[in-house]
N, C-alpha and C positions, 0 to 999 in steps of 0.2 A: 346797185347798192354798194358802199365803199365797206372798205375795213370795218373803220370805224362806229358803221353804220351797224354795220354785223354785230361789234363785239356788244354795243347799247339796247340789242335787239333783248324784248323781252322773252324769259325761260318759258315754258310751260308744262302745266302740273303742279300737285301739291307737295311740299316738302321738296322743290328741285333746288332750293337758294342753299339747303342745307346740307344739300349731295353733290359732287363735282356729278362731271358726267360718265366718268367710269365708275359711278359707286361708292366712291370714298369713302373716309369719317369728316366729316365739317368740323370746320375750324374751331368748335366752342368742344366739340367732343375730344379735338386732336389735344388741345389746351389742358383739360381736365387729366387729360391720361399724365401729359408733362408734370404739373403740379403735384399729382399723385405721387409720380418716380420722384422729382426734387424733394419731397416731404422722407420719401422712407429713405432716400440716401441721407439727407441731414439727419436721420434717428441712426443709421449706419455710424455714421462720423463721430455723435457723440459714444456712440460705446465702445468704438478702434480706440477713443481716446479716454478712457476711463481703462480700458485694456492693457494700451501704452502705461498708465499709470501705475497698472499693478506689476506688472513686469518688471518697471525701474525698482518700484519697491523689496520686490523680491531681489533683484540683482543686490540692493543694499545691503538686504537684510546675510546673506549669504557671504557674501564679498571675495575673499581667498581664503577664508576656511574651508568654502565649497566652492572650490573655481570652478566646477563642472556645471554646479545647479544654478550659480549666479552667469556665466557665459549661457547656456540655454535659455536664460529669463531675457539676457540683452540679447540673443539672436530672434526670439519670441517678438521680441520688442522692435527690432529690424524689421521683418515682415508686418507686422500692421503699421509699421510708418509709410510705409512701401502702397498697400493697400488705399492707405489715408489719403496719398496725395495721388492714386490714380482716380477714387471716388471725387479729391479735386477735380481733378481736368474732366473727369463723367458731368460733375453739375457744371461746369462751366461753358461747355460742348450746351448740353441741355437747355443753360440758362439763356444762351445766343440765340438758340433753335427758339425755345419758347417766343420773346424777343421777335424774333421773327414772322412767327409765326400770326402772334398777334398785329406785329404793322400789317402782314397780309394779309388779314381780316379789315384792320382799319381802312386799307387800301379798298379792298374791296367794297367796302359799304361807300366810298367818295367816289371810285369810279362807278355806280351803281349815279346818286348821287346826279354825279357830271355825265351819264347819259341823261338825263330826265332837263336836266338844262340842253343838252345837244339838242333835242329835241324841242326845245321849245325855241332855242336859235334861231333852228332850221324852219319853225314856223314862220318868225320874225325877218329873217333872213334868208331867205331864199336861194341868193347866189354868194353863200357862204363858203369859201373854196376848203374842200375836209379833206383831200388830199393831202396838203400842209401840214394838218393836225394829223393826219393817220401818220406820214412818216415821222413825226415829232415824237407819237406816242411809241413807235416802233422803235426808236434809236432808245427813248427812256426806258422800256423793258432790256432790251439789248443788255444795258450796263446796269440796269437789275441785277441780271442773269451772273455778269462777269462778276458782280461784286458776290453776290451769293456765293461762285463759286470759290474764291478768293477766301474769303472766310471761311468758309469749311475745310478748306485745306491749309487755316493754321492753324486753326482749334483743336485739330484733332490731339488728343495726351500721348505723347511718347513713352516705350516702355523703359522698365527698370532694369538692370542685374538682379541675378538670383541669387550671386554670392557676397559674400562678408567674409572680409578682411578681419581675422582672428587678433591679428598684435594690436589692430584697431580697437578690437572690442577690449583686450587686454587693458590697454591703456583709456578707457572710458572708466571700466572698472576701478584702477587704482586712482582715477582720478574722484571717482565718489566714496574710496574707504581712505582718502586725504582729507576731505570735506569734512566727513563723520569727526574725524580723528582731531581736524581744527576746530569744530563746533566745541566736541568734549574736554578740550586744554584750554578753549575761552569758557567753560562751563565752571572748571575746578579752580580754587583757590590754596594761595601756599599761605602755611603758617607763620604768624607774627612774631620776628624777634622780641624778643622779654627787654623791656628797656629800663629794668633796674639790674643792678650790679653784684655780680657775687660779695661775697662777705670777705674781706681778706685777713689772713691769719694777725693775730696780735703779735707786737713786737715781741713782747715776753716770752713769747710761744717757743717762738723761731731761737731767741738765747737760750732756751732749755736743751732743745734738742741739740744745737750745736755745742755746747758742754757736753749733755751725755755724749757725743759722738765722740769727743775728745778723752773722755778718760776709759771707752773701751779700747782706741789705740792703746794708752800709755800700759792697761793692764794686757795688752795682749804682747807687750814689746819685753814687759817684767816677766816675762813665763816664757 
């Protein structure tokens, strides 16, 4: 009996399609768990980033009146962007694996499948040479294997620094109490010059006063 022969050979027992033979979880159970972890990290992600939101807000609200409480709100805000995008590379890892996970169910059910034809080949065909096919099938798992492992070892998420650059955070800072501050000077309006004309003195006026002016000289010159 060939390789091939073997690997087409039917299981025996109930429930053995849905158990490897050391016991596993089957492929619909490994699936369900994945799905599960993807769903509460995406409920993770929305609320780092509802988190992220209150944080900028408070750095705003704060600014350099309180450089201490608005700098802790953008360090606050550092660590869950931090967080955010290692939960990326988690579901993207995950979302490969799943992926995976599922062709090698669908695989499985077509080489299931393509034993049930081998077999009927072999009835039709006789001096069908399976040696050929077993080493064909051997070299295709082969570079299964390498590609498997290939992918796993880029996906994995790299980590972070744990430190933060203070004049950075500084300079984030004055860059949103500049915003603010341009927001509120396109908000306010200047007052409209008056586009009528003062009143100007009458000629008569102006001859009064320059006489008076003139004869308290002459009486101050007499004395």
């Amino acid at each position: 009996m060939s390789k091939i022969t073997k690997l087409f050979k039917p299981s025996g027992g109930a429930g053995s399609s849905s158990r490897s033979r050391k016991g596993g979880p089957s492929a619909q159970e490994a699936l369900f768990r994945l799905r599960e972890t993807e769903e509460m990290l995406t409920k993770k992600q929305e609320y780092l980033e509802k988190k992220i939101e209150q944080e900028l807000a408070t750095a705003r609200k704060h600014g350099t009146k309180n450089k201490r409480a608005a700098l802790q709100a953008l360090k606050r805000k550092k660590r869950l962007e931090k967080q955010l995008t290692q939960i990326d590379g988690t579901l993207s890892t995950i979302e490969f694996q799943r992926e995976a996970l599922e062709n090698s169910h669908t695989n499985t059910e077509v080489l299931k499948n393509m034993g049930y034809a081998a077999k009927a080949m072999k009835t039709v065909h006789q001096n069908m040479d399976l040696d050929k096919i077993d080493d064909l099938m051997q070299d295709i798992h082969e570079q299964q294997d390498v590609a498997q492992e290939i992918s796993d070892a880029i996906s994995r998420p790299s980590g972070f620094s744990e430190e933060f650059d203070e004049d950075e955070l500084l300079a984030e800072l004055e860059e949103l109490e500049q915003e603010d501050l341009n927001k509120h000077m396109a908000s306010v309006r200047l007052p409209s010059v008056p586009s009528t004309k003062l009143p100007s003195r009458p000629v008569s006026t102006r001859k009064r006063v320059e006489d008076d002016d003139d004869m308290q000289m002459l009486a101050a010159w007499a004395t």
